[in-house]
C-alpha positions as semicolon CSV with decimal commas, in nm:
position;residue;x (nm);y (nm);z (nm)
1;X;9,274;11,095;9,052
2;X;9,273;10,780;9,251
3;X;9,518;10,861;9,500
4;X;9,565;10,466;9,598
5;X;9,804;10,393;9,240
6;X;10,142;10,551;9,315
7;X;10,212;10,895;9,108
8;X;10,513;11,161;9,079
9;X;10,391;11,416;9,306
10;X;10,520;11,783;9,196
11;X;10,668;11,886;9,504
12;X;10,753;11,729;9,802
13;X;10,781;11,882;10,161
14;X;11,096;11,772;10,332
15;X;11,227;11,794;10,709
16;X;11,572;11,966;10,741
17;X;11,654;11,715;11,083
18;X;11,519;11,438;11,250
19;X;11,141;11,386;11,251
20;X;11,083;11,451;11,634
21;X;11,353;11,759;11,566
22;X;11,201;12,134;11,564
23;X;11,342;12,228;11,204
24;X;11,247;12,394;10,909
25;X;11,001;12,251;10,673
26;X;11,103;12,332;10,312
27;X;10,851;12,212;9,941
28;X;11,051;12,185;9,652
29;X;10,984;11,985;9,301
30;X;11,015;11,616;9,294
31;X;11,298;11,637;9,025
32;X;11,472;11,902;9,187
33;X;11,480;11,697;9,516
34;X;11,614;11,349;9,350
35;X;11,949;11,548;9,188
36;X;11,958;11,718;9,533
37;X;11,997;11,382;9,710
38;X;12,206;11,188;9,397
39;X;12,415;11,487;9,413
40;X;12,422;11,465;9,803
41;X;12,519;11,095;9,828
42;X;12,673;11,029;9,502
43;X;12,999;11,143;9,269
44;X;12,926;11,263;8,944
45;X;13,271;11,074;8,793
46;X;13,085;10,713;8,869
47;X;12,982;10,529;8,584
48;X;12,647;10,602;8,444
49;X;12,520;10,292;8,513
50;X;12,587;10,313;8,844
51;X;12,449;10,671;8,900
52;X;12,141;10,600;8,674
53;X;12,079;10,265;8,920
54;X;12,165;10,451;9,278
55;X;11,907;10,711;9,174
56;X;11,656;10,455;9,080
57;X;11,702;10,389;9,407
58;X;11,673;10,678;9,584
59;X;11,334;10,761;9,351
60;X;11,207;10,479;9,465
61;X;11,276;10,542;9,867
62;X;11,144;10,875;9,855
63;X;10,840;10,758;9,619
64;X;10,743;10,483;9,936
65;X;10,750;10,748;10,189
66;X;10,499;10,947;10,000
67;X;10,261;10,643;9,892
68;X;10,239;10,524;10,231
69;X;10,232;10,880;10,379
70;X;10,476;10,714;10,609
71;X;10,506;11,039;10,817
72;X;10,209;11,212;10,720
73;X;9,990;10,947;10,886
74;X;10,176;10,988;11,211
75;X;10,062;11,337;11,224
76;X;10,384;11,521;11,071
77;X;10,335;11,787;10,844
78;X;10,622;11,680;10,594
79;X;10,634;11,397;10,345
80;X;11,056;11,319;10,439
81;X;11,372;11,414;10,649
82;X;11,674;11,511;10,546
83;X;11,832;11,312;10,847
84;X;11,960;11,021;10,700
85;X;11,940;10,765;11,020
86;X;11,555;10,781;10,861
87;X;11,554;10,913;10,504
88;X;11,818;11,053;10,197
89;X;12,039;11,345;10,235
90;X;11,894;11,660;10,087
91;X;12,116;11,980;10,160
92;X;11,941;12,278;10,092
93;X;12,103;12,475;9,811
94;X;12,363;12,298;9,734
95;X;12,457;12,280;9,345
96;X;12,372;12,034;9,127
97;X;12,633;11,859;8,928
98;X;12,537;11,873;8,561
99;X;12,475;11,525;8,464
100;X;12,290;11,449;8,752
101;X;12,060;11,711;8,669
102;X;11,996;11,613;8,303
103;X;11,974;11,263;8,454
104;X;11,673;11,322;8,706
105;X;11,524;11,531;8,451
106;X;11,503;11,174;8,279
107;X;11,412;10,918;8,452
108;X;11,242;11,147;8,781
109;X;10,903;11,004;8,709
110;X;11,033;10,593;8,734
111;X;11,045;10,400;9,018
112;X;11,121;10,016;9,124
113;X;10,836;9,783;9,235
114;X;10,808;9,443;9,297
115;X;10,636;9,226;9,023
116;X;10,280;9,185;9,126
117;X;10,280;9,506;9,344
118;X;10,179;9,857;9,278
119;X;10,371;10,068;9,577
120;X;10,709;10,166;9,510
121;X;10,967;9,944;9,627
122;X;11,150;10,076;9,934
123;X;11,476;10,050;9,840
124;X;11,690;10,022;10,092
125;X;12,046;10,131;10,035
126;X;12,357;10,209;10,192
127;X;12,728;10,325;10,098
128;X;12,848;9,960;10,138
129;X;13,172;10,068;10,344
130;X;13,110;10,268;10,680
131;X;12,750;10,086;10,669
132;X;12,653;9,767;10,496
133;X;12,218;9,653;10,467
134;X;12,068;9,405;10,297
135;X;11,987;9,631;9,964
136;X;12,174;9,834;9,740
137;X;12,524;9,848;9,819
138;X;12,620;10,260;9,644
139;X;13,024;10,174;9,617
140;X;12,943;9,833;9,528
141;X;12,742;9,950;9,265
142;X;13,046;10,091;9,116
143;X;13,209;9,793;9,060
144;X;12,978;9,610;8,901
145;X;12,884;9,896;8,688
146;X;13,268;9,916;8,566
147;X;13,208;9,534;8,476
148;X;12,964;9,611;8,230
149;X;12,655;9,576;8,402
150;X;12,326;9,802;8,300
151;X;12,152;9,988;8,574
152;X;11,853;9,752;8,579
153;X;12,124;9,413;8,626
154;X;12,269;9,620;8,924
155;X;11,914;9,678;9,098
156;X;11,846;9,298;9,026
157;X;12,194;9,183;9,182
158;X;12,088;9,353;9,492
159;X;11,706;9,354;9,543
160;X;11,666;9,046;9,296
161;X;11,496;8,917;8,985
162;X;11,127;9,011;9,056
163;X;11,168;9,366;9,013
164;X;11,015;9,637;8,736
165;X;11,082;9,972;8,657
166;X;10,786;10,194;8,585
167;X;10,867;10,370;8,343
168;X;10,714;10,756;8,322
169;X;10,454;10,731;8,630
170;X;10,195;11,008;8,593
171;X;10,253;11,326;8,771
172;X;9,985;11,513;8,995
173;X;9,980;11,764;9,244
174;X;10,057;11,699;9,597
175;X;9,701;11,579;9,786
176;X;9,585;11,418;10,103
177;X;9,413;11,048;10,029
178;X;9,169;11,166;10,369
179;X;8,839;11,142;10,225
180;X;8,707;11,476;10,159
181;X;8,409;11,399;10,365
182;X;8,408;11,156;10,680
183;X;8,280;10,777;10,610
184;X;8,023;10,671;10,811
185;X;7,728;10,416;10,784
186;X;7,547;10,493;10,438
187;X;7,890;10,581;10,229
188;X;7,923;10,454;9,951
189;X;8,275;10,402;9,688
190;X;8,616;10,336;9,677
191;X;8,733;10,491;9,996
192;X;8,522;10,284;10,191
193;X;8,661;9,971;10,006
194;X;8,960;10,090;10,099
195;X;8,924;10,127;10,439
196;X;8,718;9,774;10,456
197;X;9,058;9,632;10,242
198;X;9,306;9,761;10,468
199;X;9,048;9,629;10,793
200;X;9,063;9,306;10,670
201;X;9,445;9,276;10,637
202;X;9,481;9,437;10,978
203;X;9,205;9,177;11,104
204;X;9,513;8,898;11,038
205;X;9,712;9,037;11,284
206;X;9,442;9,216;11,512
207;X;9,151;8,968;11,522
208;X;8,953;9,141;11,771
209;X;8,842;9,360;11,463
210;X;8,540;9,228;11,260
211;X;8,625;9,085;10,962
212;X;8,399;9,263;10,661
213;X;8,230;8,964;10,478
214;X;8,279;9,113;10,108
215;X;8,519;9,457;10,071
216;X;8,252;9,616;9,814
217;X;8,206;9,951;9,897
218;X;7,913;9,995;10,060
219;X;7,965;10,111;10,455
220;X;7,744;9,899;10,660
221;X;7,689;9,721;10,967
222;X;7,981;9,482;10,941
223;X;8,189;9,781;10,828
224;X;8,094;9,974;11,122
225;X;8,170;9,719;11,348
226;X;8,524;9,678;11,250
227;X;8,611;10,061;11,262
228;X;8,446;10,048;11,624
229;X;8,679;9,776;11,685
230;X;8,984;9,929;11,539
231;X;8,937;10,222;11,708
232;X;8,863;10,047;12,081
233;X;9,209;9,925;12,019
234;X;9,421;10,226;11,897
235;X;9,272;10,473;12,140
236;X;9,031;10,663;11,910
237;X;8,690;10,731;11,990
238;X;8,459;10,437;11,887
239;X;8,215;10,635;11,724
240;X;8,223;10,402;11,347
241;X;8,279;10,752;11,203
242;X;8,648;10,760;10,939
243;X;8,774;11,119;10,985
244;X;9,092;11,215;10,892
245;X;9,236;11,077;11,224
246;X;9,138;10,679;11,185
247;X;9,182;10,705;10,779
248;X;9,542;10,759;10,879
249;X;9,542;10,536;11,157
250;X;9,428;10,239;10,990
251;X;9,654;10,388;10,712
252;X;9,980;10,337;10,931
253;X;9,903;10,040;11,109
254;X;9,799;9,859;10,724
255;X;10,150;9,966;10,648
256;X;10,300;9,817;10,920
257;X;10,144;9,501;10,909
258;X;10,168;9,475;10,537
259;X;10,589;9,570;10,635
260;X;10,538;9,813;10,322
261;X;10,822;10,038;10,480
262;X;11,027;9,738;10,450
263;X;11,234;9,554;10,186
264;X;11,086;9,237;10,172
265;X;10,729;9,417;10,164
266;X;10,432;9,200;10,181
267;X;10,323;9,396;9,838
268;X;9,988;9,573;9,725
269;X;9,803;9,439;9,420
270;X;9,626;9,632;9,179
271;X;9,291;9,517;9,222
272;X;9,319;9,643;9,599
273;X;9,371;10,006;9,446
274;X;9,161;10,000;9,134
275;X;8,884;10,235;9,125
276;X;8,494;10,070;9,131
277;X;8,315;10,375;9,154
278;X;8,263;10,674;8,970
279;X;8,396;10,991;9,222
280;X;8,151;11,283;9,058
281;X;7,865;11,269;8,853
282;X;7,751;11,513;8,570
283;X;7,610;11,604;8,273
284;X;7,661;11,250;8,006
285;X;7,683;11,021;8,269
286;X;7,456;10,739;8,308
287;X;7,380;10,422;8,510
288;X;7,251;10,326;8,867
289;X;7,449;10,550;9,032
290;X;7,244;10,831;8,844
291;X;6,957;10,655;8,898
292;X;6,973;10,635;9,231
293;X;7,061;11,032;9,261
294;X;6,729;11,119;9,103
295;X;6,534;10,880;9,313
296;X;6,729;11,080;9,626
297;X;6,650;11,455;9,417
298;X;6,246;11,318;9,431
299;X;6,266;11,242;9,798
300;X;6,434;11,546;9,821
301;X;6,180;11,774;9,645
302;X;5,880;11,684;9,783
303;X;5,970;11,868;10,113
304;X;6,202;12,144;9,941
305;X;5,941;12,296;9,704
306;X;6,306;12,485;9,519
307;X;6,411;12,142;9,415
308;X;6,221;11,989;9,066
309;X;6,127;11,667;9,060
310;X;6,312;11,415;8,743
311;X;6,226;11,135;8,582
312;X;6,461;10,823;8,699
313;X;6,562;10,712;8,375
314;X;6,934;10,696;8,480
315;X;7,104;10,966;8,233
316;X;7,183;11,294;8,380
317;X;7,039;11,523;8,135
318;X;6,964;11,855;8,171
319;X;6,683;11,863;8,435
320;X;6,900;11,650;8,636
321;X;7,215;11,923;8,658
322;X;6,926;12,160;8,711
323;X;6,773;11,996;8,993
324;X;7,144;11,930;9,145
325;X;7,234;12,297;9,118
326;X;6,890;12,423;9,292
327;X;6,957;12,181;9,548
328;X;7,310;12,336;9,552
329;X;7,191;12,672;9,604
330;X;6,949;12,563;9,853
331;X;7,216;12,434;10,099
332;X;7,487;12,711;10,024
333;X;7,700;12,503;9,842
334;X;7,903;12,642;9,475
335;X;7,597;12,616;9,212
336;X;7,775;12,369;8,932
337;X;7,550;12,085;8,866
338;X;7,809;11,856;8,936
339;X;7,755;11,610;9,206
340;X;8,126;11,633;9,426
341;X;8,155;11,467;9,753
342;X;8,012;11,781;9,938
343;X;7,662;11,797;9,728
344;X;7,628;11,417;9,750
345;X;7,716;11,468;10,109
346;X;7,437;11,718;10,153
347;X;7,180;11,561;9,977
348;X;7,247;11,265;10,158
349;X;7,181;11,389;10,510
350;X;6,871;11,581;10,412
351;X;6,718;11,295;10,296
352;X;6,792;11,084;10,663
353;X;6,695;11,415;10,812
354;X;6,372;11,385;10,594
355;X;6,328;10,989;10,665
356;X;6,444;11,039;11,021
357;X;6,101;10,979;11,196
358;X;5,962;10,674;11,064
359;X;5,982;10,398;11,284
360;X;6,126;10,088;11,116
361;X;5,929;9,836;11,238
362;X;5,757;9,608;10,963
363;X;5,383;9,676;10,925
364;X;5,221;9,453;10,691
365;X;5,125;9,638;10,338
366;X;5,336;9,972;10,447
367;X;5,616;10,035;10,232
368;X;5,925;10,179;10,445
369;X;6,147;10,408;10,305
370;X;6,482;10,318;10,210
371;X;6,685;10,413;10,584
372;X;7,008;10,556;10,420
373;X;7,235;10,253;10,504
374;X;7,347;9,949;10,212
375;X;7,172;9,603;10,292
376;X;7,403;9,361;10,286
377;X;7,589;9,030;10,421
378;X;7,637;9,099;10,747
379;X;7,353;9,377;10,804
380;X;7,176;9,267;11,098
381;X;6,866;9,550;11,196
382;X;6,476;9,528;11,137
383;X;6,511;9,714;10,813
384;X;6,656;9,332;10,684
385;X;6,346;9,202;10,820
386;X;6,125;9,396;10,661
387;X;6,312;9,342;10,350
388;X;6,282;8,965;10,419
389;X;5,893;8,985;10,468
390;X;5,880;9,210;10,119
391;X;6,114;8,925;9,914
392;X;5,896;8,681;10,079
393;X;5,563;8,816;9,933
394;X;5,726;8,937;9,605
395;X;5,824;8,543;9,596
396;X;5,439;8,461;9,580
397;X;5,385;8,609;9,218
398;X;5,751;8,567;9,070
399;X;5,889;8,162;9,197
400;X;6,223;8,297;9,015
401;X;6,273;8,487;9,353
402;X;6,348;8,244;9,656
403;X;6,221;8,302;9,979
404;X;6,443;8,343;10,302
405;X;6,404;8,281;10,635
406;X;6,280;8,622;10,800
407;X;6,594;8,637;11,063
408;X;6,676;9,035;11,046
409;X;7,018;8,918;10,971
410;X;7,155;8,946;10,578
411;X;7,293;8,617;10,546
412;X;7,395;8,435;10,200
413;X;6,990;8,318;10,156
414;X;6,844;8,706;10,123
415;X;7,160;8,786;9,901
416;X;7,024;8,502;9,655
417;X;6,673;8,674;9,681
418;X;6,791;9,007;9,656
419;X;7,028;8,849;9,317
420;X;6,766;8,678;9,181
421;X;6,497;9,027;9,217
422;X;6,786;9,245;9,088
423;X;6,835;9,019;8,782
424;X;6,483;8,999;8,693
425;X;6,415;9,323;8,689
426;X;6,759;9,470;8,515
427;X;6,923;9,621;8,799
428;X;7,257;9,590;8,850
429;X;7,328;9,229;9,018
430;X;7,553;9,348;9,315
431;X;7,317;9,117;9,559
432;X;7,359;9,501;9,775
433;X;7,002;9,701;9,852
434;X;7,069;10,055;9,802
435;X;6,793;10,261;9,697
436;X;6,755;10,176;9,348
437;X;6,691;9,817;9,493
438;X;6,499;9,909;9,769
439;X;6,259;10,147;9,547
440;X;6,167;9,854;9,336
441;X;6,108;9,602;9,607
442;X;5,925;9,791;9,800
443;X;5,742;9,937;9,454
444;X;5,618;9,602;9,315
445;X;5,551;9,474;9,692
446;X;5,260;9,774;9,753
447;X;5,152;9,678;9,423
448;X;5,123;9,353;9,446
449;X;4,984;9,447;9,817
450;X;4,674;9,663;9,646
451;X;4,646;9,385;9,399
452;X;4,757;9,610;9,078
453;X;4,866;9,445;8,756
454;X;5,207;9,464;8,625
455;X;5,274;9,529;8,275
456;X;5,468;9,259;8,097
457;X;5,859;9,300;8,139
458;X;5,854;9,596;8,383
459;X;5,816;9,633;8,793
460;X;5,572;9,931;8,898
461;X;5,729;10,273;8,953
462;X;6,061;10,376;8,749
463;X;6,190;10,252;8,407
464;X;6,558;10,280;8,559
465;X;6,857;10,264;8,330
466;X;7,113;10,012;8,330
């Protein structure tokens, strides 16, 4: 599941003592854990609506820590203390009064966030007596509850008028958002837009980092600039490489520049956290993501004589799950025919291993093999030139195609060309080379090189799905 849109997680691991404190670590289910703390901080003879809105609250609070992974991207182990200078009273053990319970049995899997934004409000609160803040005030509560007011008019009195409550959030099991595999030059999907999302908004207050010209996806040269950058800065090794240590490092400083530990939270909008790529392919699926997985499998099998070749039509089919699982087998990996991060992973760096040796110089009439890394603005290396010089010759036969200035550097002019060749020839129109892109370039350029003719309405090479 996309683990960027907030969720009920089943359990949560909570700190008995202070976060820097050696204490016990203790995992117990969400629901239990809210009428633990309401129970903890609250009287079971309030009014309802004062109990339902305080644990709204506390929901809420608890919810933040774990979307943010407020302590988990500091290195702790837990999700939340116990120690209430930081967090909620939990006490373990303690009973349960019995309409608390049958309350967070209820409402458990709702939360408060601000109109606009996806993360759960942190909802500060505090007994409004010994200690007064600037949200929810729990005694105060009580009196406005006892002059009629619902939960939801409490929770607007004291975090104001712009607030929701999600009503029955899906529930999953508890799961690190750490990419399964590390991101590096050549990944592609929605964990590298998230990483080049969260760059950008740490750019603002950072500007030393490179700002990424278009969050899209695709890990490139601008992209690897600005996790060089971000590293140089917070003392991890500049290698462009997002492990598990800069994924939460960018993680934590994004959350403190975006104050989303804070009340008055600068806010997260859906389409930051809404999934653009698909996370596993397999049998039924179709497209240019499948596409460009059988154009990999037939780079692949020409040098691994156990993996069959496919035809790049875009549906995986049968031979394609085939050819996955031999390739599966061939690199130790479980034999499903399901492409998961770790068989993309693999047949990814056999095929730079494979294309490793070829210079990348431009030779006229020599086709170069796609190099593993998404053209696109902001790419600056000779593998843009000698995309230039192919667009440039293409642009002799088909005027639709506009020719660019051969610069090496990906600028606004090549992502017209590349637009313009994508649309004409019914690939996606991302104005991105990957290898689908690349293949057909660099098809109809050798062809038009050797002076072949092209049949009406198709490029040389593949018939590739849409």
């Amino acid at each position: 599941m996309n683990v960027n849109v907030p969720f009920i997680p089943e359990t949560v691991t909570v700190h008995l003592g202070a976060p820097n404190e050696a204490a016990e670590n203790v995992t117990v289910p969400f629901v239990d854990y809210i009428a633990n703390v309401a129970s903890s901080e609250i009287y079971p003879t309030w009014p309802e609506n004062a109990i339902r809105a305080n644990m709204y609250a506390q929901i809420s609070f608890a919810l933040n820590r774990i979307y943010t992974e407020y302590y988990r991207s500091r290195g702790y182990d837990f999700d939340i203390t116990n120690a209430t200078a930081f967090d909620q009273s939990f006490v373990r053990d303690r009973d349960i009064f019995e309409n608390i319970g049958q309350i967070a049995n209820e409402i458990f899997n709702d939360y408060l966030a601000r109109q606009g934004s996806v993360e759960p409000l942190f909802a500060q609160y505090c007994d409004g007596i010994e200690v007064t803040c600037n949200g929810l005030s729990q005694w105060g509560s009580v009196t406005l509850a006892e002059q009629g007011f619902t939960p939801y008019e409490i929770l607007t009195y004291y975090y104001g008028d712009n607030i929701n409550i999600i009503r029955d959030a899906p529930i999953a099991g508890p799961d690190s958002s750490a990419p399964e595999i590390p991101l590096r030059q050549g990944s592609v999907g929605d964990d590298v837009r998230t990483v080049q999302i969260r760059l950008n908004r740490i750019s603002n207050n950072y500007p030393a980092i490179q700002k990424i010209y278009e969050p899209d996806g695709f890990f490139s040269d601008d992209t690897d600039r600005a996790v060089r950058d971000f590293q140089s800065i917070f003392g991890l090794t500049p290698d462009g490489v997002v492990g598990k240590a800069t994924w939460y490092a960018i993680r934590r400083i994004y959350n403190a520049v975006k104050r989303l530990n804070e009340l008055d939270s600068e806010g997260v909008n859906l389409s930051e956290v809404t999934d653009q790529f698909e996370s596993e392919l397999s049998i039924g699926d179709e497209g240019n993501a499948v596409a460009n997985l059988q154009l990999f499998i037939n780079y692949l099998a020409t040098y691994y004589n156990t993996v069959p070749s496919v035809t790049v039509d875009g549906v995986f089919g049968g031979a394609t799950e085939a050819a996955v699982s031999a390739i599966q087998r061939n690199f130790g990996l479980p034999v499903t025919g399901v492409v998961d991060a770790p068989t993309w992973e693999a047949i990814y760096r056999a095929y730079l291993g494979i294309i490793g040796t070829v210079p990348p110089e431009f030779t006229e009439g020599v086709a170069l093999p796609y190099a593993g890394v998404p053209l696109r603005i902001g790419s600056e290396r000779e593998e843009v030139r000698a995309l230039q010089e192919y667009l440039n010759f293409i642009a002799r036969y088909y005027p639709e195609i506009p020719t660019v200035s051969v610069t090496g550097y990906f600028g606004t002019q090549t992502q017209r060309a590349v637009r313009a060749f994508q649309r004409l020839f019914g690939i996606a129109e991302l104005g991105v080379v990957g290898l689908l892109t690349w293949d057909a370039i660099t098809g109809l350029y050798s062809d038009l090189y050797r002076g072949e003719e092209l049949r009406d309405g198709q490029y040389p090479g593949y018939e590739i799905g849409s």
